[in-house]
C-alpha positions as CSV (number, residue, x, y, z in Angstrom):
1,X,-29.7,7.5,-24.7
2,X,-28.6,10.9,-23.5
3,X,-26.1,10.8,-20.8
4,X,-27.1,14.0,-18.7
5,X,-24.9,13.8,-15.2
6,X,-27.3,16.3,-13.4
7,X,-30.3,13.8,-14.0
8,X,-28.4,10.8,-13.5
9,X,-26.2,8.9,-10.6
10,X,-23.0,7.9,-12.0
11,X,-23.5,4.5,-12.1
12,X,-26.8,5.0,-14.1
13,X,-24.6,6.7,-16.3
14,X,-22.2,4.0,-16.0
15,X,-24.2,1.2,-16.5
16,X,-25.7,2.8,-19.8
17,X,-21.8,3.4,-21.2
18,X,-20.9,-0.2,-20.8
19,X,-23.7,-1.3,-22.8
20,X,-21.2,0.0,-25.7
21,X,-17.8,-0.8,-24.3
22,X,-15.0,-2.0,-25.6
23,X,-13.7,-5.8,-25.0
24,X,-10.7,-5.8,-23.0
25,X,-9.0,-7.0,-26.2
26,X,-9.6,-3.8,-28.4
27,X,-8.6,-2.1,-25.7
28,X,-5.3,-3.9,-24.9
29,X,-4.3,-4.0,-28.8
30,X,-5.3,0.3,-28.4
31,X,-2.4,-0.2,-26.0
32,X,-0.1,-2.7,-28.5
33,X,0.0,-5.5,-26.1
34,X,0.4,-8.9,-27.8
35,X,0.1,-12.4,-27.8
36,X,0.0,-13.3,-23.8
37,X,1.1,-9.5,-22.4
38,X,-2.7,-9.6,-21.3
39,X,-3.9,-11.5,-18.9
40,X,-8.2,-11.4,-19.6
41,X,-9.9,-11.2,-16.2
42,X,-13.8,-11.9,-18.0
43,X,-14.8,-9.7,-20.9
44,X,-14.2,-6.0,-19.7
45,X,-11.3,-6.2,-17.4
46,X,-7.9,-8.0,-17.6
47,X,-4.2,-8.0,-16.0
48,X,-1.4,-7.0,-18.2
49,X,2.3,-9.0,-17.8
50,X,4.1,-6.0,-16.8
51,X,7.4,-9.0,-17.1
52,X,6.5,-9.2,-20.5
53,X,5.9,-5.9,-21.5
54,X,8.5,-4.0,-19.6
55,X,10.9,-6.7,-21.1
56,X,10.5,-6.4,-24.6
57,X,9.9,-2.6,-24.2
58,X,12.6,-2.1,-22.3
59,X,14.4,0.3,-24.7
60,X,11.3,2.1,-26.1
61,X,10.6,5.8,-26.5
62,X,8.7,7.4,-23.4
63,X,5.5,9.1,-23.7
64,X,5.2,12.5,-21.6
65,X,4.6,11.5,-18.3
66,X,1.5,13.9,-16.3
67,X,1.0,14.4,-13.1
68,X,-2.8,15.2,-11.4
69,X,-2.5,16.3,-8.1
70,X,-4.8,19.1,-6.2
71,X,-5.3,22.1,-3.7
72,X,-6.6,21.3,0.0
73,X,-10.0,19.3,-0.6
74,X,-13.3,19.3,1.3
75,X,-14.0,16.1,2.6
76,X,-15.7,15.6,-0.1
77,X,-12.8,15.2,-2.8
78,X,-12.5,17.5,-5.6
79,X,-12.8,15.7,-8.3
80,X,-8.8,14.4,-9.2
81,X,-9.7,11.4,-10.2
82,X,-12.5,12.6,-13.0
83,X,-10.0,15.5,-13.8
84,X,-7.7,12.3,-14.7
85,X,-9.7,10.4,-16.9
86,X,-11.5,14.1,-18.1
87,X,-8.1,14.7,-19.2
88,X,-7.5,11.2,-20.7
89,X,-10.6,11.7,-22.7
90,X,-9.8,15.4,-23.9
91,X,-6.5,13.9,-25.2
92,X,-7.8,11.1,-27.2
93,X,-10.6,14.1,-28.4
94,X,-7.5,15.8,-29.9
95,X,-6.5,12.6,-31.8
96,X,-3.6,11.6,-28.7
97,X,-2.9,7.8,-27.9
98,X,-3.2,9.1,-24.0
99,X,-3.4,6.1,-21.0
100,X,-4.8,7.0,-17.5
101,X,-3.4,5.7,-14.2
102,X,-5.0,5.7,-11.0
103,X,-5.2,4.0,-7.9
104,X,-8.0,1.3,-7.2
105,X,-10.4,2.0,-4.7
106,X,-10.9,0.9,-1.0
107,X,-13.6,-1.1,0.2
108,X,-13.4,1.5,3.4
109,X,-14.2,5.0,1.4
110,X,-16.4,3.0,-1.3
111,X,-18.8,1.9,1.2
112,X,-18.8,4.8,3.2
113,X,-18.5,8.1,2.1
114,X,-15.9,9.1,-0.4
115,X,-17.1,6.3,-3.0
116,X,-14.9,4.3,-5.2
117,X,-12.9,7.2,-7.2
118,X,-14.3,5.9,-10.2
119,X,-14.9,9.4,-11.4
120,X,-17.9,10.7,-11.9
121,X,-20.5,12.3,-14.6
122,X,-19.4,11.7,-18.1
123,X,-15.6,11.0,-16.7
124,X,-15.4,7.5,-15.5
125,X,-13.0,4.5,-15.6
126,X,-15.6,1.7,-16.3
127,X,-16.3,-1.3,-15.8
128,X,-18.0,0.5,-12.4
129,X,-19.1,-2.7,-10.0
130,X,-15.7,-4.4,-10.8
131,X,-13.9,-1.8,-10.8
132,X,-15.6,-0.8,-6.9
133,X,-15.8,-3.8,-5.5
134,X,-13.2,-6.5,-5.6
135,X,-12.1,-5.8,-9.2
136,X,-9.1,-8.4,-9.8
137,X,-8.3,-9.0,-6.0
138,X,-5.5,-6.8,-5.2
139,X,-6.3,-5.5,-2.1
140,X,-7.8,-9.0,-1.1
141,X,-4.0,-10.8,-1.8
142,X,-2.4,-7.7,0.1
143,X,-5.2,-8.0,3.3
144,X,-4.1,-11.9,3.4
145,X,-0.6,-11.4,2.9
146,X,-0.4,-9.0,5.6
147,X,-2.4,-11.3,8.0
148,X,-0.3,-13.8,7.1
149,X,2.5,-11.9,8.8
150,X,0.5,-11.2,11.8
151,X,-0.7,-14.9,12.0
152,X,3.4,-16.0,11.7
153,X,3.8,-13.6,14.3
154,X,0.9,-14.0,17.0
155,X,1.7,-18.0,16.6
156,X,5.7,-17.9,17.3
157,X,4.7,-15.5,20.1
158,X,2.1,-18.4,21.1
159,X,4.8,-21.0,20.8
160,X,7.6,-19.7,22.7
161,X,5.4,-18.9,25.4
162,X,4.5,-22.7,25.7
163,X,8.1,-24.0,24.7
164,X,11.2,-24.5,26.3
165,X,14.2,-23.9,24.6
166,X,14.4,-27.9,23.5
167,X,11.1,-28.2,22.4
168,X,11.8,-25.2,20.3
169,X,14.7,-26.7,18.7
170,X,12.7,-29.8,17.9
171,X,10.4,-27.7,16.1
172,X,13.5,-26.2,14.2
173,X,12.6,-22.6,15.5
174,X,14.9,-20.2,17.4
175,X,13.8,-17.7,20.3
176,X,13.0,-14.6,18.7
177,X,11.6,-13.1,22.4
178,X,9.4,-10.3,20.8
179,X,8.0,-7.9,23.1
180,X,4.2,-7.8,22.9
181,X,4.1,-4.2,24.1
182,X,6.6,-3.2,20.7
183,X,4.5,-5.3,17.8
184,X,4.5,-2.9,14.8
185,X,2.0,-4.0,12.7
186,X,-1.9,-4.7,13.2
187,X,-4.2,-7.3,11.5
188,X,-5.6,-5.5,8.0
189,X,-9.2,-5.0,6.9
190,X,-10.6,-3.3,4.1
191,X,-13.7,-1.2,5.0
192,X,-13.9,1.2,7.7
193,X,-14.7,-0.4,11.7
194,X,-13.9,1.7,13.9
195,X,-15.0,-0.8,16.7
196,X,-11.6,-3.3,15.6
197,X,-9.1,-0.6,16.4
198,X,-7.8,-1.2,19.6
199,X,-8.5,-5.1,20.8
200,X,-7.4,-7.8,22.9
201,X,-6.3,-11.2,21.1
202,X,-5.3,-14.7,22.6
203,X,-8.1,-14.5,25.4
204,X,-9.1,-18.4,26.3
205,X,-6.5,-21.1,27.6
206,X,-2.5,-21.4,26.3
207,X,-4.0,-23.1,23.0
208,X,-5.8,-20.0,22.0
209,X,-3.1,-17.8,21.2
210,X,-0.6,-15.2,23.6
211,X,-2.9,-12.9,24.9
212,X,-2.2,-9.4,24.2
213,X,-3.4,-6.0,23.0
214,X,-4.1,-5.6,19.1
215,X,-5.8,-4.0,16.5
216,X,-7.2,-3.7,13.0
217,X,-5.9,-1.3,9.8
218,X,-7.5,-0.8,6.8
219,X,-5.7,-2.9,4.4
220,X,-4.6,0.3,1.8
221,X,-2.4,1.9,4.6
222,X,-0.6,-1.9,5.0
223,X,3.1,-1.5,4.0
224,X,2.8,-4.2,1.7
225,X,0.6,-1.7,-0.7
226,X,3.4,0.9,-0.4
227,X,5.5,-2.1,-2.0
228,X,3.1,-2.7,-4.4
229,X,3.6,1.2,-5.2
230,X,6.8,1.3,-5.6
231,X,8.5,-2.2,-6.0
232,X,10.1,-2.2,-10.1
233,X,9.3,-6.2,-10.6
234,X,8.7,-9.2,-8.7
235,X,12.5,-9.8,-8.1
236,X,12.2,-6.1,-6.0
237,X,8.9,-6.9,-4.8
238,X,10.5,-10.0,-3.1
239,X,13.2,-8.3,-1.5
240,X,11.1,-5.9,-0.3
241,X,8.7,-8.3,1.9
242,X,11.6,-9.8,3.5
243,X,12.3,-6.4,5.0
244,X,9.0,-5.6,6.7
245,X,9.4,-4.9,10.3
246,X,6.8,-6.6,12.2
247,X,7.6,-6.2,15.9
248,X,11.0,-5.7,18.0
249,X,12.4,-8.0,20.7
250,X,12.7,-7.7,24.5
251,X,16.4,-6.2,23.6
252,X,15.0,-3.7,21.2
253,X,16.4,-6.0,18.0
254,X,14.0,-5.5,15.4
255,X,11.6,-8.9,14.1
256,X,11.2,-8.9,10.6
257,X,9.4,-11.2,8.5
258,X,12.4,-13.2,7.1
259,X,12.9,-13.7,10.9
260,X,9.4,-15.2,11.0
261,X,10.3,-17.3,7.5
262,X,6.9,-16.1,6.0
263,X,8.6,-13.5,3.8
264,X,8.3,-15.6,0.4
265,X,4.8,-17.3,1.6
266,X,3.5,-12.8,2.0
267,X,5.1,-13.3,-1.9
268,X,3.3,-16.1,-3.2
269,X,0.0,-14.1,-2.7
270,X,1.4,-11.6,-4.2
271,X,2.0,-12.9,-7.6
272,X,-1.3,-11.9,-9.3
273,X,-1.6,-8.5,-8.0
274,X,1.7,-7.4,-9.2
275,X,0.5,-6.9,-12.2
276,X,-1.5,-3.9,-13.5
277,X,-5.4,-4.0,-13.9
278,X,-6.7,-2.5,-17.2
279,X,-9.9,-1.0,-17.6
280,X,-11.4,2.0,-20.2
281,X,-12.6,5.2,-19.8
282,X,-16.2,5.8,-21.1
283,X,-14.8,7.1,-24.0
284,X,-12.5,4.2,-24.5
285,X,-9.4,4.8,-24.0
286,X,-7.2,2.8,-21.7
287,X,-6.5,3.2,-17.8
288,X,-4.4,1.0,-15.7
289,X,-5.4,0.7,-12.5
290,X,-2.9,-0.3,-9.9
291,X,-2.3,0.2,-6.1
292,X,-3.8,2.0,-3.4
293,X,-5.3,5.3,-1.5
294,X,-4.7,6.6,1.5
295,X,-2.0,9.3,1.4
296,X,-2.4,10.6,4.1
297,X,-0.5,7.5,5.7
298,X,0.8,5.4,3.0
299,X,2.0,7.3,-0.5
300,X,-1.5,7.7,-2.1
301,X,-0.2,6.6,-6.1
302,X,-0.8,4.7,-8.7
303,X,2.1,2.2,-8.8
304,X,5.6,2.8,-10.1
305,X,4.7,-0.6,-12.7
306,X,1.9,0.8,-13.7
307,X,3.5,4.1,-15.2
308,X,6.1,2.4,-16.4
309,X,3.8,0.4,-18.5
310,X,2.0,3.1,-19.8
311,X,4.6,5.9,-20.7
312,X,6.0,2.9,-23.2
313,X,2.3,2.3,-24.2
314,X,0.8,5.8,-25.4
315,X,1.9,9.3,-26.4
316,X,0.5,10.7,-22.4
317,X,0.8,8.8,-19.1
318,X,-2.0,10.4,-17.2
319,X,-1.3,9.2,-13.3
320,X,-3.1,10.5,-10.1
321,X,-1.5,11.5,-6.8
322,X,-3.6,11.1,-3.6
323,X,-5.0,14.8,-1.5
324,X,-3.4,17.8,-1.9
325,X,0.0,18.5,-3.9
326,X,1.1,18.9,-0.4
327,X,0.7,15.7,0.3
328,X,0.1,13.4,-3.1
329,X,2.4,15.6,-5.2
330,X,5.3,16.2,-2.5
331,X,5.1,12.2,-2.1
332,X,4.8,11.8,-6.2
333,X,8.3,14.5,-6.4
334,X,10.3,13.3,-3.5
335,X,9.5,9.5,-3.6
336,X,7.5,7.8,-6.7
337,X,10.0,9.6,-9.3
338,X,13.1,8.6,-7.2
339,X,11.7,5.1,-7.1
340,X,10.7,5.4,-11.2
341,X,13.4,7.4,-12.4
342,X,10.4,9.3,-14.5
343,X,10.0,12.7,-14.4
344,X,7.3,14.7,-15.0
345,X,6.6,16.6,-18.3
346,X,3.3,18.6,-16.6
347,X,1.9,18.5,-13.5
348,X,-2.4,19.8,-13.1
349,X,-3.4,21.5,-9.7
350,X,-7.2,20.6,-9.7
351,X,-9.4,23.5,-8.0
352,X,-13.0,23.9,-7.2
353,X,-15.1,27.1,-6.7
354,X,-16.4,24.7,-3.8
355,X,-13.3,24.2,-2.0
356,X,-12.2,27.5,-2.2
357,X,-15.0,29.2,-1.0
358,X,-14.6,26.3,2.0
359,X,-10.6,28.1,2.4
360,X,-12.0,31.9,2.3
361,X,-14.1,31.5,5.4
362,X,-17.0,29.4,4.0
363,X,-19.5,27.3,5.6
364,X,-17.9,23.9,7.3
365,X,-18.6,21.3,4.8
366,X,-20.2,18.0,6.6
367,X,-20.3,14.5,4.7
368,X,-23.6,13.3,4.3
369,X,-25.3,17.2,5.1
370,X,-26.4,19.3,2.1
371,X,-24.2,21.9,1.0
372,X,-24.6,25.6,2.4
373,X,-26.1,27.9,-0.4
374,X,-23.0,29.9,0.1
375,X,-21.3,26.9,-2.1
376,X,-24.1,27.5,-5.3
377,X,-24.4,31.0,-5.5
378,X,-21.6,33.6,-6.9
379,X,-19.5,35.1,-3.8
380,X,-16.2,36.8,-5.5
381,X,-14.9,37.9,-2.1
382,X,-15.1,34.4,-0.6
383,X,-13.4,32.2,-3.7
384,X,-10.5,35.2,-3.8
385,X,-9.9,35.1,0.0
386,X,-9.7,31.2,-0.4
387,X,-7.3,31.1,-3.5
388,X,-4.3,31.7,-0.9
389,X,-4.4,27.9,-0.6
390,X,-4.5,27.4,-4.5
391,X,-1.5,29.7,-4.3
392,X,0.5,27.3,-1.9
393,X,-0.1,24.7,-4.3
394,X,0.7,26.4,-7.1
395,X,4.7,27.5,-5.3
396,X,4.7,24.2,-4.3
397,X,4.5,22.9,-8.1
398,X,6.8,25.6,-8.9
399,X,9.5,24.3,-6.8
400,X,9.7,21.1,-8.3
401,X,10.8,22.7,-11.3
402,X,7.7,22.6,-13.4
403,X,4.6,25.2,-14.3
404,X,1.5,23.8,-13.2
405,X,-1.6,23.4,-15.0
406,X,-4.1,24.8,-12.7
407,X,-7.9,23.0,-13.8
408,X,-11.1,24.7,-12.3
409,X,-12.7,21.5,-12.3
410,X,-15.9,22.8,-13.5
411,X,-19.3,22.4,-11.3
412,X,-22.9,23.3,-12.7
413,X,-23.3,25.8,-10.0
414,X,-20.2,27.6,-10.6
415,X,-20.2,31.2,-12.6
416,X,-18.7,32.0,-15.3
417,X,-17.1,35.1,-13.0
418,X,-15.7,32.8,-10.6
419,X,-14.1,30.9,-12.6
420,X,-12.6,33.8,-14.4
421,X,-11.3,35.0,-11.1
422,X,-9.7,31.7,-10.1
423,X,-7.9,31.7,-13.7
424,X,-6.6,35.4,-13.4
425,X,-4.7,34.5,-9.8
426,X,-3.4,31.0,-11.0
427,X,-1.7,32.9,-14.5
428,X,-0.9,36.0,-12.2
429,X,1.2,33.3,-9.9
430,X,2.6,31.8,-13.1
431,X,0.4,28.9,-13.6
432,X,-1.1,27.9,-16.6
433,X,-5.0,27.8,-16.5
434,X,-7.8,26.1,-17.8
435,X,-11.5,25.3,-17.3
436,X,-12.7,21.6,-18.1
437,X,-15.8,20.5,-18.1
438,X,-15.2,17.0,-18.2
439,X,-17.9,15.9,-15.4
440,X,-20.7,17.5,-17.2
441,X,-19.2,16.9,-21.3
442,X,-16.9,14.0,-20.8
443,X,-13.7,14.6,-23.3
444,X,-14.9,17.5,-25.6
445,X,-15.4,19.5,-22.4
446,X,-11.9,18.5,-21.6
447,X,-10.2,19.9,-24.3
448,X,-9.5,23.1,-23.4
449,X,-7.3,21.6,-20.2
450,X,-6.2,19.1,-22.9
451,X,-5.1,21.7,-25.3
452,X,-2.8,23.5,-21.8
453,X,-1.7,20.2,-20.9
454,X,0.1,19.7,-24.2
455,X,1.7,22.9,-24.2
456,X,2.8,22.6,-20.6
457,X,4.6,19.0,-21.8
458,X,6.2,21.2,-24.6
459,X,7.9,23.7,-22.5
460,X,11.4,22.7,-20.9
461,X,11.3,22.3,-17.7
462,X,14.0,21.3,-14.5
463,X,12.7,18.9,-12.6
464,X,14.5,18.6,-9.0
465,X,13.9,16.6,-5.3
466,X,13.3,18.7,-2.8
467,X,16.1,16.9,-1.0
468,X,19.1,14.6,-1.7
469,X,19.1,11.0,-0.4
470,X,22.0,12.0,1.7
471,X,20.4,14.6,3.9
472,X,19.7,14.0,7.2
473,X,16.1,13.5,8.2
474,X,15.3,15.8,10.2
475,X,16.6,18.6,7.6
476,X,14.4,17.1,5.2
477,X,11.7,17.3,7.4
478,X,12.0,20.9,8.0
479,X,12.7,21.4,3.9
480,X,8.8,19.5,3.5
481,X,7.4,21.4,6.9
482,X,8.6,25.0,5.7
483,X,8.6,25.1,1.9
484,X,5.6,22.3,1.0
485,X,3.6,23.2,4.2
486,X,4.5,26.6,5.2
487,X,5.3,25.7,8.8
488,X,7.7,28.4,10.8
489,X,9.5,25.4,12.0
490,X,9.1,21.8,13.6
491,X,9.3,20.2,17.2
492,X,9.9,16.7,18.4
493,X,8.3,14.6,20.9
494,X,11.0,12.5,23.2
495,X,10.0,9.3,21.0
496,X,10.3,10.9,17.8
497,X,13.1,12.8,18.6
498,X,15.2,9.5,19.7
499,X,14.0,7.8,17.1
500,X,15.3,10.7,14.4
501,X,18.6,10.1,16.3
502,X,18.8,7.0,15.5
503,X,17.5,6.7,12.3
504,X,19.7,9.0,11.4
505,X,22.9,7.2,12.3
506,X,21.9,4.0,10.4
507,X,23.0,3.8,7.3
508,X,20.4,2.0,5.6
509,X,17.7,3.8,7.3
510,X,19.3,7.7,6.8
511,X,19.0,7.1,3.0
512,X,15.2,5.6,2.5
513,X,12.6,8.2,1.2
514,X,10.5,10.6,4.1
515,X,7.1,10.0,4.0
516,X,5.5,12.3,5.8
517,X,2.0,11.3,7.6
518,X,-0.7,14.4,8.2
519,X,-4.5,15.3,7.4
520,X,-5.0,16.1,4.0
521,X,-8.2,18.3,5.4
522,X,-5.2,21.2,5.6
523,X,-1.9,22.2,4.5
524,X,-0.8,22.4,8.4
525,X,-1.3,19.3,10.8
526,X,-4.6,20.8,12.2
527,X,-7.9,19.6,9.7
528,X,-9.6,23.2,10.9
529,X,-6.8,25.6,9.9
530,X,-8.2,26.4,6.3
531,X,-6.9,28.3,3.6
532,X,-3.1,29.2,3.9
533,X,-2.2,29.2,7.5
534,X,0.7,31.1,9.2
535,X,2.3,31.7,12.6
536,X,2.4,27.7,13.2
537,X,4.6,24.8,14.1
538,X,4.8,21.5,12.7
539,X,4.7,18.8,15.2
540,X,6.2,14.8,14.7
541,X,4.8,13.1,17.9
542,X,6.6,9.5,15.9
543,X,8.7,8.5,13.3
544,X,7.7,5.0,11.9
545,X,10.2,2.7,9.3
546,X,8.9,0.9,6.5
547,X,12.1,-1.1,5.4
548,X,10.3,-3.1,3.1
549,X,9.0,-0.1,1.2
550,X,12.1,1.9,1.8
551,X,10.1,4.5,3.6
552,X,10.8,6.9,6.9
553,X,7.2,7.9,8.3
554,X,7.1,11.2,10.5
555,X,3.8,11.2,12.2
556,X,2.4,14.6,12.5
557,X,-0.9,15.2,14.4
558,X,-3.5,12.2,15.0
559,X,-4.1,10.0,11.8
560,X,-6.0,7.0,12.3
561,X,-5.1,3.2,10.8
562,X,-8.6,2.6,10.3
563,X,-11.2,5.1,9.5
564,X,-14.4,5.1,11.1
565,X,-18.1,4.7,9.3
566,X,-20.2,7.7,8.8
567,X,-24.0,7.6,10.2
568,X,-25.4,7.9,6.5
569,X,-22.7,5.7,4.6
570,X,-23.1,4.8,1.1
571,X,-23.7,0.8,1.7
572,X,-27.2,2.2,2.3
573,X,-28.0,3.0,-0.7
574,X,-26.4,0.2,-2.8
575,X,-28.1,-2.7,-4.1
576,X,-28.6,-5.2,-6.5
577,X,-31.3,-5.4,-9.5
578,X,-32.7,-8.9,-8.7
579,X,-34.0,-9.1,-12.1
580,X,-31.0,-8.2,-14.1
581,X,-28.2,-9.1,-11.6
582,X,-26.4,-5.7,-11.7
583,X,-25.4,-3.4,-8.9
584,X,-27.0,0.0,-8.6
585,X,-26.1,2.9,-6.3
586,X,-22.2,2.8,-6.7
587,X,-20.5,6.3,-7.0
């Protein structure tokens, strides 16, 4: 059968690719895993050891490690993660033992609009319906483990409310005296409900709970994913979940979950998901799939495990970072590598005639709503106006010590002259360039971004942070706002202000990792300043800590917990065949 991409939904092509697909097994010996290293999860899909693997390959050579990040996106993505396992595939078409890594998917965006970030066309990580809904319960360990949290918290809150101080001590609990107006976290949920955002728990009599105001988050921008991200091993992974701040107390002391004693209970559902998923591409090669979206809030990677696994496993690492390089790459530089101690051999800047037409003035582009035919017909004027964000990207890259790979991730509507224009700028801003057709071809229309991929990983390069762990945070703040974003300068509200202050003067706290929180609809804080905007200020209204995950979180602009569902959202249109019991209308 004849895989054609414009005739076919992706998960008719999908469905017809794993009628030849490799068995788990092939693909974990592909990868040199042996004896109980993987951990079979049915026929196509498995878990790999990472204890066992990272301890007897402790000391082994490291593949070259790549990077796939992207300019400013529609809301419709741009294609980073098909560019990843395009590129996977054009590497194993020039006889490389490459291994992809990417994030898995959110009930929230798979459901909705965005889809599951499978892929797409003839670039997909497969099996599809496992891999987009569920696959090895992950997410479902981190939503329950999170809730745990919530329910150790809502229940001591309950129980000191009803107690006196004896009858506390009979129960072998101490006063912990959290303030309900200062709880940190929210319960977690994995799809998008806008309705559970703001809500009032505990209503009823003194056995239903302390009455107070709450809330739902999607379960991929839950700090216990950032761990996942970036934990080393279980060891770290514990550590790290005794350190999650849950709430503060009436003196302003902060309640964490060792306080609660739930810390190595949040671990035990934990044990499972700590270890990477593998899957295959279409072409069959490996990918491990591993933690979660959402970079705009959380750090948007595949996990730290996960790319330590495969740079000992093949010849490339391919790994995704979440948005923009503003945002995914800037958190992949400053944070994952830090976390790692990998550095990147080449780092690709996917583009699309689509997007940057969208940056030179274009049409708005709507979810759901047919593209304007400004976006499939030829308009030189509009993609060269709109390559000043590509630009951005592209200095961005630059600073980090390596030459991008800039990939016109091709589209059957683009023309050849666009495309040509799009290369000229990127090489004229010292970029490397290629086209890949990878959607439309699968791996032999990768190989040309393949082929500058390799050479890229060939050239010396000098890697640097954009900042040490010793500076102060709000100088590293204005480093990201003026050189990643291209802010004039930042301001402070009172809150976040104080709370620089202070972070600042605690020593744990002043040396964790900045990750910054913004749209990733634009490089400034505003989603409808397009292009490359200038003559603007960047402003943090909070600064949230992470302990657990080691992170500092200035919030710029308004960024949601928990997205909202579209009117057309892609639950509509996904079923299952009755007669054949597989799932049709995934993307």
């Amino acid at each position: 059968m004849k895989l054609d991409p414009v005739k076919m939904q992706d998960w008719e092509i999908a469905d017809a690719a794993e009628s030849t697909m490799k068995s788990v097994s092939e693909i974990a010996e592909r990868l040199g895993l042996i004896g109980e290293e993987l951990l079979p999860r049915g026929k196509f899909v498995g878990k790999i050891d990472q204890l066992a693997v990272m301890s007897r390959l402790a000391d082994a050579p490291v593949g070259k490690y790549v990077d796939v990040t992207a300019i400013t996106p529609t809301p419709l993505g741009e294609g980073k993660s098909t560019t990843t396992i395009g590129l996977v595939q054009g590497l194993g078409k020039m006889g490389k033992n490459p291994v992809g890594a990417i994030r898995q998917p959110s009930g929230g965006p798979t459901f909705n609009i965005k889809g599951s970030a499978a892929g797409g066309g003839l670039s997909q990580c497969i099996p599809l319906t496992p891999f987009s809904i569920g696959l090895t319960g992950d997410i479902d360990a981190i939503t329950n483990a999170h809730n745990l949290a919530m329910v150790a918290l809502t229940s001591r809150m309950q129980h000191e409310s009803n107690y006196d101080d004896a009858r506390l001590a009979q129960s072998r609990l101490k006063r912990l005296d959290v303030d309900p107006a200062r709880v940190q976290m929210k319960w977690a949920i994995d799809f998008c409900a806008q309705s559970l955002r703001n809500i009032t728990i505990g209503q009823g009599g003194k056995m239903d709970g302390f009455e107070m105001a709450s809330g739902f988050q999607i379960t991929v921008s839950s700090e216990i994913m950032a761990i996942l991200a970036v934990a080393t091993g279980l060891r770290d992974l514990r550590e790290r979940m005794a350190r999650i701040v849950v709430a503060y107390d009436k003196q302003g002391n902060e309640v964490t979950t060792a306080d609660l004693e739930v810390d190595g209970a949040m671990t035990a559902w934990m044990l499972e998901a700590i270890n990477p998923n593998l899957l295959q591409t279409i072409e069959g090669q490996p990918v491990l799939v591993h933690a979660g979206p959402f970079a705009n809030i959380a750090i948007g990677q595949s996990s730290v495990i996960a790319d330590q696994v495969g740079v000992r496993c093949g010849d490339y690492l391919v790994t995704e970072s979440g948005f923009g390089a503003d945002i995914g790459f800037e958190k992949f530089w400053n944070i994952k590598c830090r976390y790692s101690g990998l550095t990147p051999n080449a780092v690709v800047v996917v583009a699309t005639i689509r997007a940057l037409k969208m940056h030179g003035g274009g049409p708005a582009v709507r979810p759901g709503l047919p593209l304007d035919a400004a976006y499939t017909s030829e308009d030189l004027a509009l993609v060269e106006k709109g390559c000043a964000n590509l630009v951005a990207h592209i200095e961005t890259v630059t600073k980090s010590g390596v030459r991008p790979v800039v990939c016109v991730n091709r589209f059957h509507t683009d023309t050849n002259a666009e495309i040509a224009l799009v290369r000229k700028i990127a090489e004229e801003h010292g970029a490397l360039s290629a086209m890949s057709d990878h959607w439309g071809r699968g791996g032999e229309g990768a190989i040309e971004l393949a082929e500058a991929v390799v050479a890229a990983c060939d050239e010396e390069n000098r890697f640097a942070p954009l900042y040490q762990p010793e500076t102060p945070l709000r100088d590293r703040i204005e480093r990201i706002a003026k050189e990643v974003y291209g802010a004039d300068g930042v301001t402070y509200s009172d809150t976040a202000l104080e709370k620089a202050k202070l972070y600042e003067a605690d020593p744990d706290a002043s040396s964790m990792s900045t990750c910054m929180v913004k749209t990733h609809l634009s490089l400034s804080h505003d989603p409808e300043l397009k292009g490359r905007p200038t003559g603007w200020t960047l402003p943090i209204a909070d600064i949230l800590i992470y302990r657990g995950a080691g992170l500092l979180v200035p919030v710029a602009g308004a960024i949601k917990l928990l997205p909202g569902t579209a009117s057309d959202p892609a639950y509509r249109r996904i079923d299952v065949d009755v007669e054949t019991g597989k799932v049709k209308g995934l993307f």
